[in-house]
C-alpha positions as CSV (number, residue, x, y, z in Angstrom):
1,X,25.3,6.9,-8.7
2,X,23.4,10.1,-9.7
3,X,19.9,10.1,-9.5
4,X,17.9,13.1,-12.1
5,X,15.6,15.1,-10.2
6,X,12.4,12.9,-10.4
7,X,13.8,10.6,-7.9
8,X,15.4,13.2,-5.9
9,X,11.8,14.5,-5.5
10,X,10.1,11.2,-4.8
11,X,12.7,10.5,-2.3
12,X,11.6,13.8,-0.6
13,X,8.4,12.5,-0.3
14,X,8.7,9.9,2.5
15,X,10.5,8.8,5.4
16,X,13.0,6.7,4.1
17,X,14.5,5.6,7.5
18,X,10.8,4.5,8.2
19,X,9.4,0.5,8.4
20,X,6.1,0.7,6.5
21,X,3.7,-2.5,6.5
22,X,3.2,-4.3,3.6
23,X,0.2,-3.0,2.4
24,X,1.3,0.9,2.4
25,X,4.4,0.0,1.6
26,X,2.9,-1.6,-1.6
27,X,0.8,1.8,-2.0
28,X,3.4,3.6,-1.6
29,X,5.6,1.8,-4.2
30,X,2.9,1.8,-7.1
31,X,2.6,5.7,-6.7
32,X,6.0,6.4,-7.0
33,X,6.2,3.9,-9.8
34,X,4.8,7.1,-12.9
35,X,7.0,6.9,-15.7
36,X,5.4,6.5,-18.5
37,X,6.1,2.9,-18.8
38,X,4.7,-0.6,-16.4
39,X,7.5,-0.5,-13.9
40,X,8.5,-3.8,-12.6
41,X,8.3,-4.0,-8.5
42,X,11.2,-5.9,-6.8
43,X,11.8,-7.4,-3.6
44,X,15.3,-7.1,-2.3
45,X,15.9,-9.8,0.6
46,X,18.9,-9.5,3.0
47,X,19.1,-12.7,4.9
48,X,21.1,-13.2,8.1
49,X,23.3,-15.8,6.4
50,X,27.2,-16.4,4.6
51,X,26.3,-17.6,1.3
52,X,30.0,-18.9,1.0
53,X,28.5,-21.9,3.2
54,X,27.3,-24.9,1.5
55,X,24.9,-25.4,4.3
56,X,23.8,-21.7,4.3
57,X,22.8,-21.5,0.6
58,X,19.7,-20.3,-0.1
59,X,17.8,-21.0,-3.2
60,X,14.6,-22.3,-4.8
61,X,11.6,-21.4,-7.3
62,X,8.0,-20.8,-6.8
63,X,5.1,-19.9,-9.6
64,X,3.7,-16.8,-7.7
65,X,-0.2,-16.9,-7.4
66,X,-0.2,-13.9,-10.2
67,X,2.3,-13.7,-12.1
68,X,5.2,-11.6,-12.8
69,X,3.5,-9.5,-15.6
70,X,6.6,-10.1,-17.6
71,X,6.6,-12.0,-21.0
72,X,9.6,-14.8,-20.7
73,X,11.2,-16.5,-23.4
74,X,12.1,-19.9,-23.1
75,X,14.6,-21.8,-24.5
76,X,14.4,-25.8,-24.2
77,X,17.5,-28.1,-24.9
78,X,16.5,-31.3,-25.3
79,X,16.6,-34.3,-27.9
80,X,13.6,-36.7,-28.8
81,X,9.9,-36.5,-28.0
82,X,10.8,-34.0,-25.5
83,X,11.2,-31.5,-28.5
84,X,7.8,-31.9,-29.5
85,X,6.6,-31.6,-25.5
86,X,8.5,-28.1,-25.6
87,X,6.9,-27.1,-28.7
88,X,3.4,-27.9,-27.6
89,X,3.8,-26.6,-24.0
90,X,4.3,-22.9,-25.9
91,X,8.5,-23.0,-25.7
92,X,9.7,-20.2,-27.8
93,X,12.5,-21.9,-28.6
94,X,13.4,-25.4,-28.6
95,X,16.5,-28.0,-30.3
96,X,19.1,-29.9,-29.6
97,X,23.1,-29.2,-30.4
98,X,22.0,-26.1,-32.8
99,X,21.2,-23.8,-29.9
100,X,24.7,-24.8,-28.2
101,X,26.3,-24.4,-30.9
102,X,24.7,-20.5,-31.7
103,X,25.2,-19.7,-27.8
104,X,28.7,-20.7,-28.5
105,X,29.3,-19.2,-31.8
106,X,27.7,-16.2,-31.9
107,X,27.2,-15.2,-28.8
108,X,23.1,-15.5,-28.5
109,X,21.0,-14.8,-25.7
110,X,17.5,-14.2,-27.1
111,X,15.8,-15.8,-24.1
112,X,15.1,-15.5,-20.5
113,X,15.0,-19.3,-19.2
114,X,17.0,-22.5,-20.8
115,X,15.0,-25.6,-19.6
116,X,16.9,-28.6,-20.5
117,X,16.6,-32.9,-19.7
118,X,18.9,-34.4,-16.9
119,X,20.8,-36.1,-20.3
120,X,21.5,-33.0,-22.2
121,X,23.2,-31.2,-19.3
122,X,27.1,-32.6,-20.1
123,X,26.5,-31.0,-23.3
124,X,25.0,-27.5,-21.6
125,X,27.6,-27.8,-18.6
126,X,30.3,-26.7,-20.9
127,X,28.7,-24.0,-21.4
128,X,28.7,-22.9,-17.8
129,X,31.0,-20.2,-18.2
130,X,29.4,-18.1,-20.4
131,X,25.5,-19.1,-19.5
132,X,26.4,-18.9,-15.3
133,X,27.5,-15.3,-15.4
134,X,24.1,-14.4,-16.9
135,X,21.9,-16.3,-14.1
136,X,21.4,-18.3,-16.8
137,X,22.9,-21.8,-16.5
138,X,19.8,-24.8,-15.8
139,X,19.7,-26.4,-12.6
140,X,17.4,-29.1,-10.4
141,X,16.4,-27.1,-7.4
142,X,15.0,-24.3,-10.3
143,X,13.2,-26.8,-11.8
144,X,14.9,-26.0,-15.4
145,X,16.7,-29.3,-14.9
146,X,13.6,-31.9,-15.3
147,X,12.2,-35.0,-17.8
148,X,8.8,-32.9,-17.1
149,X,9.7,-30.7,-19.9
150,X,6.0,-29.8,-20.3
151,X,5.3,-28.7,-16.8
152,X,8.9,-27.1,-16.3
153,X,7.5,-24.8,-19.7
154,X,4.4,-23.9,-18.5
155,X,5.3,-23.3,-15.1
156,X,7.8,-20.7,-16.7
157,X,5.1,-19.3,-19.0
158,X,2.8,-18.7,-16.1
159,X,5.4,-16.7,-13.8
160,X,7.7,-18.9,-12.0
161,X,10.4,-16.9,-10.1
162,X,13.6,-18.4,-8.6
163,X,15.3,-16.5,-5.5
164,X,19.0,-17.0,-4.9
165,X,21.5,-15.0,-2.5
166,X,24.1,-12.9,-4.8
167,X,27.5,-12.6,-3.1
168,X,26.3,-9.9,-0.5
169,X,23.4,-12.2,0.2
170,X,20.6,-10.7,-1.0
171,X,18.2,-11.9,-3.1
172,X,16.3,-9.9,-5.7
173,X,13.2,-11.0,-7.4
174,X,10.2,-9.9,-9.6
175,X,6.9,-9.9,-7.6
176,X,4.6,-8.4,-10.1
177,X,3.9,-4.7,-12.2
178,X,3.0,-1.5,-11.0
179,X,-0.4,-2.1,-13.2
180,X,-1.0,-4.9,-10.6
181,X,-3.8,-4.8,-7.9
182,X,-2.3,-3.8,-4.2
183,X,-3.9,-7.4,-3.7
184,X,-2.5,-9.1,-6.0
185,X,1.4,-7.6,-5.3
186,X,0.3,-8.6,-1.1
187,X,-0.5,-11.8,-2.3
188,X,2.5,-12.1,-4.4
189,X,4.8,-11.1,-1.7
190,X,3.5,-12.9,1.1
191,X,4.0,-16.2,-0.9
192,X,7.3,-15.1,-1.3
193,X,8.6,-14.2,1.6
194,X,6.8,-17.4,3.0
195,X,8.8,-19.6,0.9
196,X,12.1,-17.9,1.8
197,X,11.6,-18.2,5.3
198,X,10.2,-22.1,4.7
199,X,13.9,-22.2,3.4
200,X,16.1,-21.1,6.5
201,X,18.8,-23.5,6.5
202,X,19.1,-25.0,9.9
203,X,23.2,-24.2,10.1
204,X,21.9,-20.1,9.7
205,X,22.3,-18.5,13.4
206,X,20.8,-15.2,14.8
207,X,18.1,-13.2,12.8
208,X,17.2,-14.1,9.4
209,X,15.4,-11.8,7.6
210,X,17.6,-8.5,8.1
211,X,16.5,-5.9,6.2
212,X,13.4,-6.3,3.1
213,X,12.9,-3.4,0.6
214,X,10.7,-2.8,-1.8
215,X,11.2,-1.3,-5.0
216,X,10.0,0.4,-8.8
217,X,12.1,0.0,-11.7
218,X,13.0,3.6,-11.5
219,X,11.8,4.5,-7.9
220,X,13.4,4.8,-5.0
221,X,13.1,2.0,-2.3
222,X,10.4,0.9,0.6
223,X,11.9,-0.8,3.9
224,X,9.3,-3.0,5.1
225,X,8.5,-3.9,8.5
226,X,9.2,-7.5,8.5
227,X,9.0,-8.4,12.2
228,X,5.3,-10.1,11.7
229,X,7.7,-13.0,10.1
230,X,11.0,-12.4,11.4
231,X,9.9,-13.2,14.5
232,X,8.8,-16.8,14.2
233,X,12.8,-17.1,12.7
Protein backbone atom coordinates (compact mmCIF):
# COMPACT_ATOMS: atom_id res chain seq x y z
CA UNK A 1 0.00 0.00 0.00
CA UNK A 2 1.32 3.58 -0.83
CA UNK A 3 1.64 5.82 1.81
CA UNK A 4 1.60 10.07 0.54
CA UNK A 5 4.46 11.92 1.88
CA UNK A 6 3.00 13.05 5.35
CA UNK A 7 3.42 9.54 6.58
CA UNK A 8 6.56 8.95 4.76
CA UNK A 9 7.86 11.93 6.91
CA UNK A 10 6.36 10.92 10.21
CA UNK A 11 7.74 7.55 9.77
CA UNK A 12 11.20 9.28 9.44
CA UNK A 13 10.80 10.67 12.58
CA UNK A 14 11.23 7.67 14.97
CA UNK A 15 12.80 4.49 15.48
CA UNK A 16 10.32 2.24 14.32
CA UNK A 17 12.15 -1.06 15.16
CA UNK A 18 12.24 0.57 18.76
CA UNK A 19 9.90 -0.76 22.03
CA UNK A 20 8.66 2.57 23.60
CA UNK A 21 6.81 2.46 27.07
CA UNK A 22 3.46 3.15 27.25
CA UNK A 23 3.49 6.52 28.22
CA UNK A 24 5.84 7.93 25.30
CA UNK A 25 4.52 5.66 23.15
CA UNK A 26 1.09 7.36 23.91
CA UNK A 27 3.02 10.83 23.37
CA UNK A 28 4.36 9.82 20.63
CA UNK A 29 1.17 8.65 18.97
CA UNK A 30 -1.01 11.86 19.78
CA UNK A 31 1.74 14.01 17.89
CA UNK A 32 1.84 12.21 15.00
CA UNK A 33 -1.94 12.02 15.07
CA UNK A 34 -2.28 16.25 13.04
CA UNK A 35 -4.68 15.93 10.44
CA UNK A 36 -7.02 18.17 10.61
CA UNK A 37 -9.58 15.87 12.04
CA UNK A 38 -9.79 13.78 15.97
CA UNK A 39 -7.98 10.66 14.84
CA UNK A 40 -9.07 7.56 16.52
CA UNK A 41 -5.97 5.65 18.46
CA UNK A 42 -6.02 1.80 18.08
CA UNK A 43 -4.50 -0.97 19.78
CA UNK A 44 -3.41 -3.81 17.58
CA UNK A 45 -2.89 -7.09 19.76
CA UNK A 46 -0.96 -10.18 18.50
CA UNK A 47 -1.49 -12.95 20.90
CA UNK A 48 0.59 -16.16 20.98
CA UNK A 49 -2.46 -18.26 20.16
CA UNK A 50 -4.41 -20.35 16.94
CA UNK A 51 -7.70 -18.82 16.85
CA UNK A 52 -8.83 -21.93 14.80
CA UNK A 53 -9.00 -23.57 18.44
CA UNK A 54 -12.19 -23.58 20.23
CA UNK A 55 -10.21 -23.51 23.42
CA UNK A 56 -7.82 -20.81 22.17
CA UNK A 57 -10.59 -18.20 21.31
CA UNK A 58 -10.18 -15.11 22.64
CA UNK A 59 -13.00 -12.67 23.09
CA UNK A 60 -14.95 -10.48 25.47
CA UNK A 61 -16.13 -6.74 26.12
CA UNK A 62 -15.21 -4.16 28.62
CA UNK A 63 -16.75 -0.32 29.01
CA UNK A 64 -13.25 1.48 29.17
CA UNK A 65 -12.94 3.93 32.16
CA UNK A 66 -13.14 6.86 29.33
CA UNK A 67 -14.68 6.19 26.63
CA UNK A 68 -13.94 5.70 23.09
CA UNK A 69 -14.76 9.33 22.06
CA UNK A 70 -16.83 7.88 19.31
CA UNK A 71 -20.70 8.43 18.94
CA UNK A 72 -22.34 4.76 18.45
CA UNK A 73 -25.48 3.95 17.07
CA UNK A 74 -27.49 1.38 18.49
CA UNK A 75 -29.84 -0.72 17.09
CA UNK A 76 -32.20 -2.90 19.61
CA UNK A 77 -34.27 -5.95 18.36
CA UNK A 78 -36.53 -6.80 20.64
CA UNK A 79 -40.42 -7.29 21.22
CA UNK A 80 -42.54 -6.13 24.28
CA UNK A 81 -41.65 -3.87 27.25
CA UNK A 82 -38.14 -4.34 26.21
CA UNK A 83 -38.95 -1.78 23.35
CA UNK A 84 -39.80 0.82 25.64
CA UNK A 85 -36.47 -0.13 27.90
CA UNK A 86 -34.49 0.54 24.60
CA UNK A 87 -36.13 3.67 23.95
CA UNK A 88 -35.64 5.09 27.31
CA UNK A 89 -32.07 3.83 27.74
CA UNK A 90 -31.26 6.41 24.63
CA UNK A 91 -31.26 3.38 21.70
CA UNK A 92 -31.23 5.10 18.42
CA UNK A 93 -33.04 2.59 17.04
CA UNK A 94 -35.25 0.05 18.32
CA UNK A 95 -38.31 -2.65 16.79
CA UNK A 96 -39.13 -5.78 16.25
CA UNK A 97 -39.45 -7.76 12.60
CA UNK A 98 -39.35 -4.19 10.72
CA UNK A 99 -35.58 -3.79 11.26
CA UNK A 100 -34.99 -7.51 9.96
CA UNK A 101 -36.94 -7.12 7.39
CA UNK A 102 -35.06 -3.49 6.14
CA UNK A 103 -31.55 -5.26 6.94
CA UNK A 104 -32.85 -7.87 4.56
CA UNK A 105 -34.50 -5.93 1.99
CA UNK A 106 -32.61 -3.14 1.53
CA UNK A 107 -29.60 -3.71 2.57
CA UNK A 108 -29.34 -1.18 5.85
CA UNK A 109 -26.60 -0.71 8.14
CA UNK A 110 -27.26 2.68 9.77
CA UNK A 111 -25.84 1.59 13.11
CA UNK A 112 -22.80 0.43 14.96
CA UNK A 113 -24.25 -2.15 17.64
CA UNK A 114 -27.49 -4.54 17.24
CA UNK A 115 -28.53 -5.41 20.98
CA UNK A 116 -31.13 -7.99 20.87
CA UNK A 117 -33.22 -10.51 23.76
CA UNK A 118 -32.10 -14.23 24.05
CA UNK A 119 -35.81 -14.78 22.23
CA UNK A 120 -35.41 -12.69 19.25
CA UNK A 121 -32.10 -14.22 18.17
CA UNK A 122 -33.74 -17.27 15.82
CA UNK A 123 -35.22 -14.47 14.05
CA UNK A 124 -31.67 -12.39 13.90
CA UNK A 125 -29.64 -15.75 13.45
CA UNK A 126 -30.79 -15.89 9.93
CA UNK A 127 -29.42 -13.02 9.35
CA UNK A 128 -25.96 -14.20 10.25
CA UNK A 129 -24.62 -14.15 6.94
CA UNK A 130 -24.99 -10.82 6.02
CA UNK A 131 -24.77 -9.09 9.77
CA UNK A 132 -21.39 -11.64 10.75
CA UNK A 133 -19.23 -10.41 7.92
CA UNK A 134 -19.71 -6.84 9.28
CA UNK A 135 -18.68 -7.75 13.02
CA UNK A 136 -21.99 -7.21 13.40
CA UNK A 137 -23.94 -10.24 14.40
CA UNK A 138 -25.20 -10.08 18.57
CA UNK A 139 -23.72 -12.47 20.83
CA UNK A 140 -23.61 -13.39 24.93
CA UNK A 141 -20.06 -13.07 25.75
CA UNK A 142 -20.48 -9.19 24.01
CA UNK A 143 -23.09 -8.57 26.09
CA UNK A 144 -25.44 -7.59 22.99
CA UNK A 145 -27.28 -10.91 23.64
CA UNK A 146 -29.03 -9.98 27.13
CA UNK A 147 -32.89 -9.54 28.90
CA UNK A 148 -30.86 -6.33 30.48
CA UNK A 149 -31.71 -4.42 27.41
CA UNK A 150 -31.30 -1.26 29.49
CA UNK A 151 -27.81 -1.81 30.86
CA UNK A 152 -26.65 -3.64 27.58
CA UNK A 153 -27.67 0.24 25.93
CA UNK A 154 -26.11 2.28 28.12
CA UNK A 155 -23.16 0.30 28.55
CA UNK A 156 -22.85 0.82 24.63
CA UNK A 157 -23.62 4.54 24.85
CA UNK A 158 -20.93 5.00 27.41
CA UNK A 159 -18.01 3.25 25.43
CA UNK A 160 -18.06 -0.38 25.59
CA UNK A 161 -15.44 -2.08 23.30
CA UNK A 162 -15.39 -5.83 22.44
CA UNK A 163 -11.83 -7.38 21.47
CA UNK A 164 -11.84 -10.53 19.30
CA UNK A 165 -8.80 -12.29 17.41
CA UNK A 166 -9.32 -11.79 13.40
CA UNK A 167 -7.94 -14.80 11.47
CA UNK A 168 -4.25 -13.75 11.89
CA UNK A 169 -5.00 -13.36 15.49
CA UNK A 170 -4.88 -10.03 16.23
CA UNK A 171 -7.17 -8.09 17.79
CA UNK A 172 -7.90 -4.38 17.04
CA UNK A 173 -9.72 -2.03 19.18
CA UNK A 174 -10.58 1.64 19.84
CA UNK A 175 -8.95 2.93 23.03
CA UNK A 176 -9.84 6.53 22.91
CA UNK A 177 -9.08 10.02 20.47
CA UNK A 178 -6.19 11.86 19.89
CA UNK A 179 -8.11 14.95 21.75
CA UNK A 180 -7.86 12.51 24.80
CA UNK A 181 -5.54 13.25 27.95
CA UNK A 182 -2.13 10.96 27.75
CA UNK A 183 -3.89 9.82 31.13
CA UNK A 184 -6.80 9.08 30.06
CA UNK A 185 -5.50 6.86 26.79
CA UNK A 186 -2.83 5.01 29.80
CA UNK A 187 -5.72 4.43 31.70
CA UNK A 188 -7.70 3.23 28.84
CA UNK A 189 -5.04 0.92 27.69
CA UNK A 190 -3.94 -0.52 30.77
CA UNK A 191 -7.62 -1.69 31.38
CA UNK A 192 -7.37 -3.19 28.18
CA UNK A 193 -4.58 -4.95 28.01
CA UNK A 194 -5.48 -6.14 31.62
CA UNK A 195 -8.55 -7.68 30.53
CA UNK A 196 -6.93 -9.48 27.50
CA UNK A 197 -4.41 -10.98 29.56
CA UNK A 198 -7.20 -11.95 32.45
CA UNK A 199 -8.45 -13.84 29.27
CA UNK A 200 -5.44 -16.25 28.34
CA UNK A 201 -7.10 -19.45 27.70
CA UNK A 202 -5.32 -22.05 29.71
CA UNK A 203 -4.85 -24.57 26.36
CA UNK A 204 -2.58 -21.19 24.93
CA UNK A 205 1.32 -22.38 25.26
CA UNK A 206 4.54 -20.20 25.07
CA UNK A 207 4.35 -16.30 25.10
CA UNK A 208 1.20 -14.58 24.85
CA UNK A 209 1.32 -11.20 24.21
CA UNK A 210 3.65 -11.16 20.93
CA UNK A 211 3.88 -8.01 19.55
CA UNK A 212 1.33 -4.69 20.74
CA UNK A 213 1.22 -1.56 18.46
CA UNK A 214 -0.19 1.45 18.79
CA UNK A 215 -1.70 3.43 16.28
CA UNK A 216 -3.47 7.04 14.65
CA UNK A 217 -6.13 6.81 12.11
CA UNK A 218 -3.72 8.06 9.55
CA UNK A 219 -0.38 7.58 11.40
CA UNK A 220 2.10 5.28 11.29
CA UNK A 221 2.40 2.59 14.17
CA UNK A 222 4.10 2.54 17.90
CA UNK A 223 5.44 -0.99 19.15
CA UNK A 224 5.12 -0.98 22.74
CA UNK A 225 7.27 -2.60 25.17
CA UNK A 226 4.95 -5.00 26.64
CA UNK A 227 7.27 -7.19 28.78
CA UNK A 228 5.98 -5.28 32.22
CA UNK A 229 2.80 -7.83 31.44
CA UNK A 230 4.06 -10.38 29.29
CA UNK A 231 5.99 -11.43 31.75
CA UNK A 232 3.53 -12.56 34.37
CA UNK A 233 2.02 -14.73 31.07
Amino acid sequence: MKRGKRYQELVKSYDKSQLYDFKEAIAMVKKMANTKFDESIELHVRLGVDSRHADQQVRGALVLPHGTGKTVKVLVVAKGDKLQEAEEAGADYFGEDEYLEKINNEGWFDFDVMITTPDMMGKVGRLGRVLGPKGLMPNPKSGTVTTDIKKAVEDVKAGKVEYRLDKSNIMHVMIGKASFTEEQLLENLNVLLDAVKKAKPPAAKGQYFRSVTLTSTMGPGVKLNVASIAKTN
